[in-house]
Each structure stands twice: as C-alpha cells, then as structure tokens.
Biotite code that builds the C-alpha atoms (Angstrom):
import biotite.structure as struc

atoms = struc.array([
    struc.Atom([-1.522, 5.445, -5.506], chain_id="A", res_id=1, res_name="UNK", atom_name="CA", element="C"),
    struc.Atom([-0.213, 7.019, -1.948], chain_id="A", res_id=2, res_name="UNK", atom_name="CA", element="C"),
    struc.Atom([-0.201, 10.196, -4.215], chain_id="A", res_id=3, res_name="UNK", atom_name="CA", element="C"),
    struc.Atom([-3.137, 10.295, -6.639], chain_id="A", res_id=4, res_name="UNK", atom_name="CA", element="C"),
    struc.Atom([-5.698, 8.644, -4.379], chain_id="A", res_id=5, res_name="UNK", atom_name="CA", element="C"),
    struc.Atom([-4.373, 10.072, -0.820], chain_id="A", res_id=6, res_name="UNK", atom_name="CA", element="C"),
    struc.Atom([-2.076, 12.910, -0.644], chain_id="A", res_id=7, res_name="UNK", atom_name="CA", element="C"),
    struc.Atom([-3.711, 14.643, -3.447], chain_id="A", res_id=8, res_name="UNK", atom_name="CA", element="C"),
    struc.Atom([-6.769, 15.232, -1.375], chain_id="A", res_id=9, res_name="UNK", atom_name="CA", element="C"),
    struc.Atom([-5.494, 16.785, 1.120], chain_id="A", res_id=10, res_name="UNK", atom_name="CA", element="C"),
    struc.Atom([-4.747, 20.972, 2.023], chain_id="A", res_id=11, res_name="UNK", atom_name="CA", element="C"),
    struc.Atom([-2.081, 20.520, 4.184], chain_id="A", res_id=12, res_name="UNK", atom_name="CA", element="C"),
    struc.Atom([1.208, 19.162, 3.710], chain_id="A", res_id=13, res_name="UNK", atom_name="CA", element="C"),
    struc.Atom([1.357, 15.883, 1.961], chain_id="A", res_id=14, res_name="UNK", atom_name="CA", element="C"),
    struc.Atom([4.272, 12.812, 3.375], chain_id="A", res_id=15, res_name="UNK", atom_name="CA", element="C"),
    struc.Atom([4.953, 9.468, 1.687], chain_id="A", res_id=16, res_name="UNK", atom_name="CA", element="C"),
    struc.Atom([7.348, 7.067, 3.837], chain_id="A", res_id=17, res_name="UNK", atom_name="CA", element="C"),
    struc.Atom([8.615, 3.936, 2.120], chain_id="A", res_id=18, res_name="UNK", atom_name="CA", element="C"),
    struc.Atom([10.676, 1.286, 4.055], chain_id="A", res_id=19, res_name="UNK", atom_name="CA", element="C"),
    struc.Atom([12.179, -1.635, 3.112], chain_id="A", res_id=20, res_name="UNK", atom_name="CA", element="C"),
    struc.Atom([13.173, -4.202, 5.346], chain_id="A", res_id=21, res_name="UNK", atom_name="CA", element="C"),
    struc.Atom([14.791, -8.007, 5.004], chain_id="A", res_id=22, res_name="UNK", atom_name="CA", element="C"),
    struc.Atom([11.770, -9.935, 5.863], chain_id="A", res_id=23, res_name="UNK", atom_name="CA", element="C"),
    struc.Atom([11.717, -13.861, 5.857], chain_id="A", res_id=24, res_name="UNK", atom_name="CA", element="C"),
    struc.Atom([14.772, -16.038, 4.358], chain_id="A", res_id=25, res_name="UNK", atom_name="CA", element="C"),
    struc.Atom([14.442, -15.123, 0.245], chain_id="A", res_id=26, res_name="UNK", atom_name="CA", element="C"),
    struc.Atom([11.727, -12.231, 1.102], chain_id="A", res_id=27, res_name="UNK", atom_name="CA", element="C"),
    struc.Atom([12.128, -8.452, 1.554], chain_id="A", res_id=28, res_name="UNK", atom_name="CA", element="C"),
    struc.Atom([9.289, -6.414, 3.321], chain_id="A", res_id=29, res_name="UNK", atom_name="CA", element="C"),
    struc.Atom([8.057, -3.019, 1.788], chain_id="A", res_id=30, res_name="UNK", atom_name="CA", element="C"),
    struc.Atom([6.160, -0.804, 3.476], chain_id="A", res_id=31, res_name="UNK", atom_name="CA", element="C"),
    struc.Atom([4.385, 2.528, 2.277], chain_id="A", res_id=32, res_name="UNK", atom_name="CA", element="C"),
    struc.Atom([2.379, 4.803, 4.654], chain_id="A", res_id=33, res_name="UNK", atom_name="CA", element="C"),
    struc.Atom([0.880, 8.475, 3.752], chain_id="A", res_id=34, res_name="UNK", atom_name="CA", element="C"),
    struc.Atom([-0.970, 11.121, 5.582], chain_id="A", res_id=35, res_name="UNK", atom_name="CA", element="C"),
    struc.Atom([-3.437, 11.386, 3.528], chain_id="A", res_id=36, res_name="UNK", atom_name="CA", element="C"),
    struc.Atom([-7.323, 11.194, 3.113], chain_id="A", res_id=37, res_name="UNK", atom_name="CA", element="C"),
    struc.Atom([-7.453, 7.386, 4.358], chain_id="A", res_id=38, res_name="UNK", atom_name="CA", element="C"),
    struc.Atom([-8.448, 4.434, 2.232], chain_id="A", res_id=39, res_name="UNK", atom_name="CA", element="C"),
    struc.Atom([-12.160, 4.533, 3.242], chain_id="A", res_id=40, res_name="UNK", atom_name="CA", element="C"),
    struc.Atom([-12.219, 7.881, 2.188], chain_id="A", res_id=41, res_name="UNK", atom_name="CA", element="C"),
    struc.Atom([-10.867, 7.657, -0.808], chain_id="A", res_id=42, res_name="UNK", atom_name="CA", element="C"),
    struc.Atom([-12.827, 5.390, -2.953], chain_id="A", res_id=43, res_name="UNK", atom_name="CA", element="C"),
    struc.Atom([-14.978, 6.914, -4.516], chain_id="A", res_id=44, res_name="UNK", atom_name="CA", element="C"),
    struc.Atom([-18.882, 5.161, -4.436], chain_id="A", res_id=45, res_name="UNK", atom_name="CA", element="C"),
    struc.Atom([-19.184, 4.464, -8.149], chain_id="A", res_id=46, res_name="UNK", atom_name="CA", element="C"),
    struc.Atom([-15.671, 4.196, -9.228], chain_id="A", res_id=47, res_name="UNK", atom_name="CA", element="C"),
    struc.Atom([-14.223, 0.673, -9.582], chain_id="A", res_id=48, res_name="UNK", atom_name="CA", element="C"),
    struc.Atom([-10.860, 0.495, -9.962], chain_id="A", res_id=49, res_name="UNK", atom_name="CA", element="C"),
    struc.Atom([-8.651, -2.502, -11.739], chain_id="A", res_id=50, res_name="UNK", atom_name="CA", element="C"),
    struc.Atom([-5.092, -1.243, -10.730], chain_id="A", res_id=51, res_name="UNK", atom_name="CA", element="C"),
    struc.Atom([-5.375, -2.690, -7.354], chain_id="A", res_id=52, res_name="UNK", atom_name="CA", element="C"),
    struc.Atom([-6.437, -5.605, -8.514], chain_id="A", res_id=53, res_name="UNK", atom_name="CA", element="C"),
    struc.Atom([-3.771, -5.785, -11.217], chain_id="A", res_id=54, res_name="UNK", atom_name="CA", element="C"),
    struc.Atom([-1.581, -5.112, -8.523], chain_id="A", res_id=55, res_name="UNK", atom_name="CA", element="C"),
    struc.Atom([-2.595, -7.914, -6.343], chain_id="A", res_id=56, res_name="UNK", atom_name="CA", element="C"),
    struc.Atom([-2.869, -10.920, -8.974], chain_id="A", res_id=57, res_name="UNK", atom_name="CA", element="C"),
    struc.Atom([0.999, -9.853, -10.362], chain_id="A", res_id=58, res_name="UNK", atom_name="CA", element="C"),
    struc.Atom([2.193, -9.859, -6.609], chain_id="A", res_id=59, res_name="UNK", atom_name="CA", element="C"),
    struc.Atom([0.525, -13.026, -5.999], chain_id="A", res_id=60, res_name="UNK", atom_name="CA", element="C"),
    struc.Atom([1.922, -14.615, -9.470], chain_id="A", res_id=61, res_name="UNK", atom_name="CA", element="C"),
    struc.Atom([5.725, -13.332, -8.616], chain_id="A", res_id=62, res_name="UNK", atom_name="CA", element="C"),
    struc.Atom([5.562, -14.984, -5.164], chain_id="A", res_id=63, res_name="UNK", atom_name="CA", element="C"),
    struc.Atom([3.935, -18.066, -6.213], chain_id="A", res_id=64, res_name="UNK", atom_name="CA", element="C"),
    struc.Atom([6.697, -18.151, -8.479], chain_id="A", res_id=65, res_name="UNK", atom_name="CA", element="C"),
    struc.Atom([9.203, -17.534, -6.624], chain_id="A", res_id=66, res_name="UNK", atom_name="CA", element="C"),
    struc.Atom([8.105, -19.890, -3.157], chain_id="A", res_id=67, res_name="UNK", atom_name="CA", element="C"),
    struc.Atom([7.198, -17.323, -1.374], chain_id="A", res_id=68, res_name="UNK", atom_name="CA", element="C"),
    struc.Atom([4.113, -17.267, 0.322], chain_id="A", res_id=69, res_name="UNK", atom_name="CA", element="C"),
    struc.Atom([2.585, -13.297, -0.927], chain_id="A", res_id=70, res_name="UNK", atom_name="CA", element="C"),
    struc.Atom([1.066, -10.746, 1.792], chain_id="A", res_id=71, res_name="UNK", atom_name="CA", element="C"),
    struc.Atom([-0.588, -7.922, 0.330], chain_id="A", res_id=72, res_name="UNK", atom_name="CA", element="C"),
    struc.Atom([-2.073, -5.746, 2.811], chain_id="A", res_id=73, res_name="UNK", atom_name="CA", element="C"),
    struc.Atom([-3.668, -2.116, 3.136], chain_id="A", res_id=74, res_name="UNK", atom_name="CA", element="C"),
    struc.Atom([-4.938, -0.529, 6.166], chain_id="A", res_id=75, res_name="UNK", atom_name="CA", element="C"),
    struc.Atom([-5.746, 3.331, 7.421], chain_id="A", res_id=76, res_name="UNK", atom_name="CA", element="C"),
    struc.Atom([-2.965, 4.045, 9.469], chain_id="A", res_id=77, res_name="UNK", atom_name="CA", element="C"),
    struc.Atom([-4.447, 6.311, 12.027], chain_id="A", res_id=78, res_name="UNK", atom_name="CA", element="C"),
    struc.Atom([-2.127, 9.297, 12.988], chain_id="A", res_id=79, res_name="UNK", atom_name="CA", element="C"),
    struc.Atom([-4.226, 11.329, 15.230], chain_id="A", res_id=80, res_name="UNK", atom_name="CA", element="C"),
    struc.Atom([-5.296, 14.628, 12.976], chain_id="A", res_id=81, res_name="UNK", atom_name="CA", element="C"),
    struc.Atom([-7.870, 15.214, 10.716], chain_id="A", res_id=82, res_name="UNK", atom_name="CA", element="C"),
    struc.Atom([-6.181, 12.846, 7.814], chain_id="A", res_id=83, res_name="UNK", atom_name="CA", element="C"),
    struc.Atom([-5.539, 9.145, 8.836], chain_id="A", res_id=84, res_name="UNK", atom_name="CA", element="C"),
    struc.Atom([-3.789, 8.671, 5.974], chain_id="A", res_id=85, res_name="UNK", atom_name="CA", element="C"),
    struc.Atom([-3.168, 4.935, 4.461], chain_id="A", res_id=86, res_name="UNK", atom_name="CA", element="C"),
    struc.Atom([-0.598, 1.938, 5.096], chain_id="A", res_id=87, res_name="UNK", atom_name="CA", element="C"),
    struc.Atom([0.210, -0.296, 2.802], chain_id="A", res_id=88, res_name="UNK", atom_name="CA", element="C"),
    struc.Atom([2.807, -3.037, 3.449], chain_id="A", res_id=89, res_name="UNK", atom_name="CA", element="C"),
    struc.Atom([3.920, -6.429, 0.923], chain_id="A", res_id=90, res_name="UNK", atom_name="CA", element="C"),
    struc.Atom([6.545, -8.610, 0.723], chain_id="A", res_id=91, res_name="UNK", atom_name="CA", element="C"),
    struc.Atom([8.443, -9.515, -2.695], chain_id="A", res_id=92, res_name="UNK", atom_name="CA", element="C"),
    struc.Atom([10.939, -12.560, -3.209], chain_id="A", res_id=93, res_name="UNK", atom_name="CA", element="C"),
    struc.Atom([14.419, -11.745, -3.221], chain_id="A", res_id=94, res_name="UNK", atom_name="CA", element="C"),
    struc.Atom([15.721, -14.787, -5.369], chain_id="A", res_id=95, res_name="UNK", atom_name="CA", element="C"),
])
C-alpha cells in the first residue's frame, strides 16, 4: 500500500521505513511510514477499497486469537514538504 497508493504519486524521491519493535509481553509493534502523497490524498472519491478492510478484520481475528488486544492505526505523518506522506503502525502477537 505505502507504494501503490503513496509513493507512486509522487515526482520526487520515494522512502518506505519499516520498524519493528518488542511491544507489550507476547506483542511486537510494526511500524511503516512513507513520504508520500498522504492518506487524505490518496483515496480516491469514488473508489472503495476492500484490502484495508481485509486487512483490518484478519489483524483483528489473529489478535483475538492470540489474547492480544489488536491496534490498527493509520495517520498522515506530516514531514514538513510538499508530501506528508502516511504512518501506519500495528501490533501482531508473538506467541
């Protein structure tokens, strides 16, 4: 997603950082940010997409699962130029 719905947009040079982190006892953290377009920017007015949402209800499943209670969150991560770019940060069970 960081590349076909942000990065893909933009003219300049595109960045994906991922980071992965020991979160809570049986959790690890993931985090994804990109300089591209921005999340508001790049959904488009008449396209509805299911991947997310895919996304979401299979990360909520494998925590539920698993004991673990699921965060799911995705933000514009503001950077200061002309593309804020997106941030996207869950957590997944480690046992």
């Amino acid at each position: 997603n960081a590349i076909w719905h942000g990065i893909r947009h933009i003219k300049t040079k595109g960045s994906i950082v991922i980071l992965i982190e020991c979160g809570k006892e049986n959790e690890i953290v993931i985090s994804i940010k990109d300089n591209g377009v921005g999340i508001k920017a790049s959904k488009p007015v008449e396209h509805k997409s299911s991947g997310l949402e895919l996304t979401r209800s299979r990360h909520e499943l494998i925590c539920k699962k698993n004991g673990v209670k699921p965060r799911f969150e995705i933000s514009d991560n503001p950077t200061g130029n002309d593309c804020p770019g997106t941030q996207v940060q869950f957590n997944l069970p480690t046992n």
